[in-house]
C-alpha positions as CSV (number, residue, x, y, z in Angstrom):
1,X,180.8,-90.9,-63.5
2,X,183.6,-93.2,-64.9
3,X,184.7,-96.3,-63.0
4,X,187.9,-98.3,-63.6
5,X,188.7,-101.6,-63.4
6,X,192.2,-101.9,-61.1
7,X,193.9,-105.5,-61.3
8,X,195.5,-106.9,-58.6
9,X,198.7,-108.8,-58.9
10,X,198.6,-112.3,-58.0
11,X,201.0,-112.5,-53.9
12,X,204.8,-112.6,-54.7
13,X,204.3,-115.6,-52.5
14,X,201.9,-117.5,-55.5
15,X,204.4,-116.1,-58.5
16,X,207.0,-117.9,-56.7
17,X,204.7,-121.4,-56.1
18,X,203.9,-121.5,-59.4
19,X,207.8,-120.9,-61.2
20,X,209.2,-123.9,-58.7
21,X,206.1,-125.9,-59.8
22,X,206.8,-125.5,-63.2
23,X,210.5,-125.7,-62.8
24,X,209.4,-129.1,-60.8
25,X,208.1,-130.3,-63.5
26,X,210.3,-129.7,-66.4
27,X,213.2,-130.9,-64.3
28,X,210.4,-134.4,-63.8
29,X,209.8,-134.1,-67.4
30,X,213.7,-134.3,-68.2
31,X,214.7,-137.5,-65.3
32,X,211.7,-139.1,-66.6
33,X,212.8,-139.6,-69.8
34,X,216.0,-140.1,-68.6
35,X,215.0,-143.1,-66.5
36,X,212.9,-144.6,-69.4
37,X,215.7,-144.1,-71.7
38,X,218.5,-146.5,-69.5
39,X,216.0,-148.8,-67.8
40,X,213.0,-149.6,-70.6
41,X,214.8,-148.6,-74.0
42,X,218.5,-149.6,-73.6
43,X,217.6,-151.4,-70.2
44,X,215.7,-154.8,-69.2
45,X,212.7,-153.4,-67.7
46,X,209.7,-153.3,-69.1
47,X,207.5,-151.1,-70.2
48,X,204.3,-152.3,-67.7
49,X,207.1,-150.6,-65.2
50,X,206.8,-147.4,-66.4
51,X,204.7,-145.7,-63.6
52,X,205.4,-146.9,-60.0
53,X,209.0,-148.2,-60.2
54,X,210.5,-145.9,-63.3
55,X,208.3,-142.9,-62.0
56,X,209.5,-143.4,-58.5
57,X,213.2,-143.7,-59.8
58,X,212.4,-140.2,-61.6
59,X,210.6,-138.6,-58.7
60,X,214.2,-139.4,-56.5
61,X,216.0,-137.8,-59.3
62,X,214.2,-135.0,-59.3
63,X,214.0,-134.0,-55.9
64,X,217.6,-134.4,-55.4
65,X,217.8,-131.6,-58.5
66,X,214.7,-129.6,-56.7
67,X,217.2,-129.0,-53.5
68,X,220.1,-128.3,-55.3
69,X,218.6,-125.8,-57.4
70,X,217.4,-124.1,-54.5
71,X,220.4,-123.6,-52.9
72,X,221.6,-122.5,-56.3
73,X,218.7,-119.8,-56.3
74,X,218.9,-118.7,-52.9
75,X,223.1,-117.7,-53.5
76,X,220.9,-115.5,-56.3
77,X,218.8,-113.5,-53.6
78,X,215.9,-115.0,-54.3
79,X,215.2,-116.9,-51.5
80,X,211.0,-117.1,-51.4
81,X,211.4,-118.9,-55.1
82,X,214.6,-121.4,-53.2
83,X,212.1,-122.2,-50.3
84,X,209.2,-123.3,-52.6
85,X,211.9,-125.5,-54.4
86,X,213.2,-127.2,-51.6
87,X,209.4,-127.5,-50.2
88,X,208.4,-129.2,-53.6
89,X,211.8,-131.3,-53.2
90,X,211.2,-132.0,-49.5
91,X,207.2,-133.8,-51.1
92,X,209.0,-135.4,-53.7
93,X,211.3,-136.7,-51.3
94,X,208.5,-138.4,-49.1
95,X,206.8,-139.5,-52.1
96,X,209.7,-141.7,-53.2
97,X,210.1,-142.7,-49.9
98,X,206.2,-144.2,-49.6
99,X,206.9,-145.6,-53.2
100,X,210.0,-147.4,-52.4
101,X,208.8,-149.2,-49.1
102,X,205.8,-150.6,-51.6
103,X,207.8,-151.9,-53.9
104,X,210.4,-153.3,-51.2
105,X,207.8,-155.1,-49.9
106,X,206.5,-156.4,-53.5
107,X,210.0,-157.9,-53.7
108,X,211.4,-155.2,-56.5
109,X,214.6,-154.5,-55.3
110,X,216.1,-158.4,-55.2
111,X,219.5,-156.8,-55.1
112,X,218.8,-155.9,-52.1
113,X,218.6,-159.1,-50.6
114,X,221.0,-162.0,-49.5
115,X,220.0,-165.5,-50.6
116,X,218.1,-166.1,-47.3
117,X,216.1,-163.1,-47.6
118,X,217.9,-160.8,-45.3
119,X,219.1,-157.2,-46.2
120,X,223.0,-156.8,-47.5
121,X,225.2,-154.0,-45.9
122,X,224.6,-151.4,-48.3
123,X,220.9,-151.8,-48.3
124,X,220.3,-151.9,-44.6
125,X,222.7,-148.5,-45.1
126,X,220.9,-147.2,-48.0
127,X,217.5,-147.5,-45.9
128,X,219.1,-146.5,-42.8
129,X,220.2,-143.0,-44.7
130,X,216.6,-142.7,-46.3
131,X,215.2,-143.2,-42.9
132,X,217.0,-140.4,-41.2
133,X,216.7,-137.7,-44.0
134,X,212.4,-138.5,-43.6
135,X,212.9,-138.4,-39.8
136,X,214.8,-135.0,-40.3
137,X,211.6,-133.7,-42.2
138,X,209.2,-135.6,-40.1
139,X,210.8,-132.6,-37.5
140,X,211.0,-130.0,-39.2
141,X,207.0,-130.3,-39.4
142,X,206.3,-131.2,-36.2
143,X,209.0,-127.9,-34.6
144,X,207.8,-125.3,-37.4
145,X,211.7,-125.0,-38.2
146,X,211.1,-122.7,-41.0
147,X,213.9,-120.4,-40.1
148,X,216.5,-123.2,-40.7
149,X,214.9,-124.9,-43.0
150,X,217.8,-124.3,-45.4
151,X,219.7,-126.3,-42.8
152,X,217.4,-128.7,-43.4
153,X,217.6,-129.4,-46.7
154,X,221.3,-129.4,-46.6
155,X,221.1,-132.6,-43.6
156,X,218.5,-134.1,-45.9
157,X,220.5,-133.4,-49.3
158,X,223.7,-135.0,-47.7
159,X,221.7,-138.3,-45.9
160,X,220.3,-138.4,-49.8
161,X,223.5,-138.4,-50.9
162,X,225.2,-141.2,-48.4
163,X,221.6,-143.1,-49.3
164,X,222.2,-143.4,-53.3
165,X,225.8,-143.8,-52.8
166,X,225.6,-147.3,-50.6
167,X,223.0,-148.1,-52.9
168,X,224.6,-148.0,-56.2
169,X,228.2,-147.3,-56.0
170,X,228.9,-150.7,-56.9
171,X,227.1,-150.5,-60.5
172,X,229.5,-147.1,-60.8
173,X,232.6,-149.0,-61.4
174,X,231.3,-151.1,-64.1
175,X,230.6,-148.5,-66.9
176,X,230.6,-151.5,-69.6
177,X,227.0,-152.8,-67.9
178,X,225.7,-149.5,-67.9
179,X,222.7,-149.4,-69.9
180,X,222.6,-147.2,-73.7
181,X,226.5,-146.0,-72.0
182,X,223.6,-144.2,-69.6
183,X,225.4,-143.3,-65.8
184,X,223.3,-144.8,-63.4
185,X,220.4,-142.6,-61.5
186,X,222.3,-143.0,-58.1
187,X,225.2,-141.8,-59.8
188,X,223.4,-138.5,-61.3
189,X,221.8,-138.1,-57.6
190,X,225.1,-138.6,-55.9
191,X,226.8,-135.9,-58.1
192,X,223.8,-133.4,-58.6
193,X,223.2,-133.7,-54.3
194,X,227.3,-133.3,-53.8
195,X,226.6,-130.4,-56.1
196,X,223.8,-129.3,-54.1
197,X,226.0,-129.9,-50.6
198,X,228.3,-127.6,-51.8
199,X,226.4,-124.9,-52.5
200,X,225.0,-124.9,-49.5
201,X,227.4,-124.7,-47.1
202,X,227.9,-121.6,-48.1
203,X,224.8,-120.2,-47.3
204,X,223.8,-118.5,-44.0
205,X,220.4,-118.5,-42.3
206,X,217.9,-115.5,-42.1
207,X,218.7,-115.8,-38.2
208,X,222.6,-115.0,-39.7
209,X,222.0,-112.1,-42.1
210,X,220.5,-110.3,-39.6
């Protein structure tokens, strides 16, 4: 009597976990060295920065590209592979979020700050923009909203993109101080999320193919 050996495939739903985390992380792989090219080669910063304050400038980047990709692979069918993207985006996002409070409290941001210690316009609007995009996925949690959860990402991809806008669209119309001739990250997230924004409005919920 002969037995065989039958291999299972790994759940669609793992295959699909797996490619966004590697896409995650050759998209990290790419902003990281990005961000260590303008701020610590060509920029001022240095080097003893290169894990909280360039890696959280890198992990913005990224998750801005995470949701915009998604909404690129979702107008391709596959929309398991988009949902994993924009979930890995969606961490990334509260990640940099947690990351940026700490180092606004250490004092990091200074251009942030007036003279007597009080926020400027844009930041208070920068933060305010932050704040509602981490509110919008503090609810999406907390109601389950998986079905719209493309809707979702769109909200949060545009309050991402208002948020990098009021926070560097000053430093965009000074292309001499950019560092190594480098475009800002805000600039890169503002165009990749408007990107994004774009593609997703033209999407339409499971609740809508249906």
């Amino acid at each position: 009597m002969s037995t065989s050996t039958v291999r299972s495939n790994p759940p669609a739903d793992d295959v699909d976990f797996y490619r966004a985390l590697l896409y995650a992380l050759l998209v990290w792989g790419v902003a990281y060295a990005y961000t260590f090219a303008r701020y610590a080669i060509f920029g001022l910063v240095s080097t003893d920065q290169a894990f909280l304050y360039l890696g959280n400038k890198s992990l913005g980047l990224t998750g801005v590209a995470l949701f915009t990709l998604s909404f690129f692979v979702a107008r391709r069918g596959r929309l398991p592979l988009a949902g994993q993207l924009g979930a890995i985006g969606s961490a990334l996002a509260c990640v940099h979020v947690a990351a940026s409070l700490t180092l606004l409290a250490a004092g990091a941001f200074s251009k942030l700050h007036l003279v007597g210690g009080r926020l400027t316009t844009s930041a208070q609007l920068t933060l305010l923009a932050g704040a509602l995009a981490v509110g919008i996925l503090c609810w999406q949690q907390s109601r389950q909203a998986q079905a719209n959860s493309y809707r979702v990402h769109l909200s949060i991809l545009a309050l991402v993109v208002a948020h990098v806008t009021a926070l560097g669209w000053v430093g965009w119309l000074q292309p001499a101080g950019w560092h190594g001739g480098l475009p800002p990250i805000s600039l890169l997230s503002a165009l990749i999320g408007v990107a994004g924004v774009a593609l997703g409005l033209g999407l339409r919920g499971p609740e809508e193919r249906q």
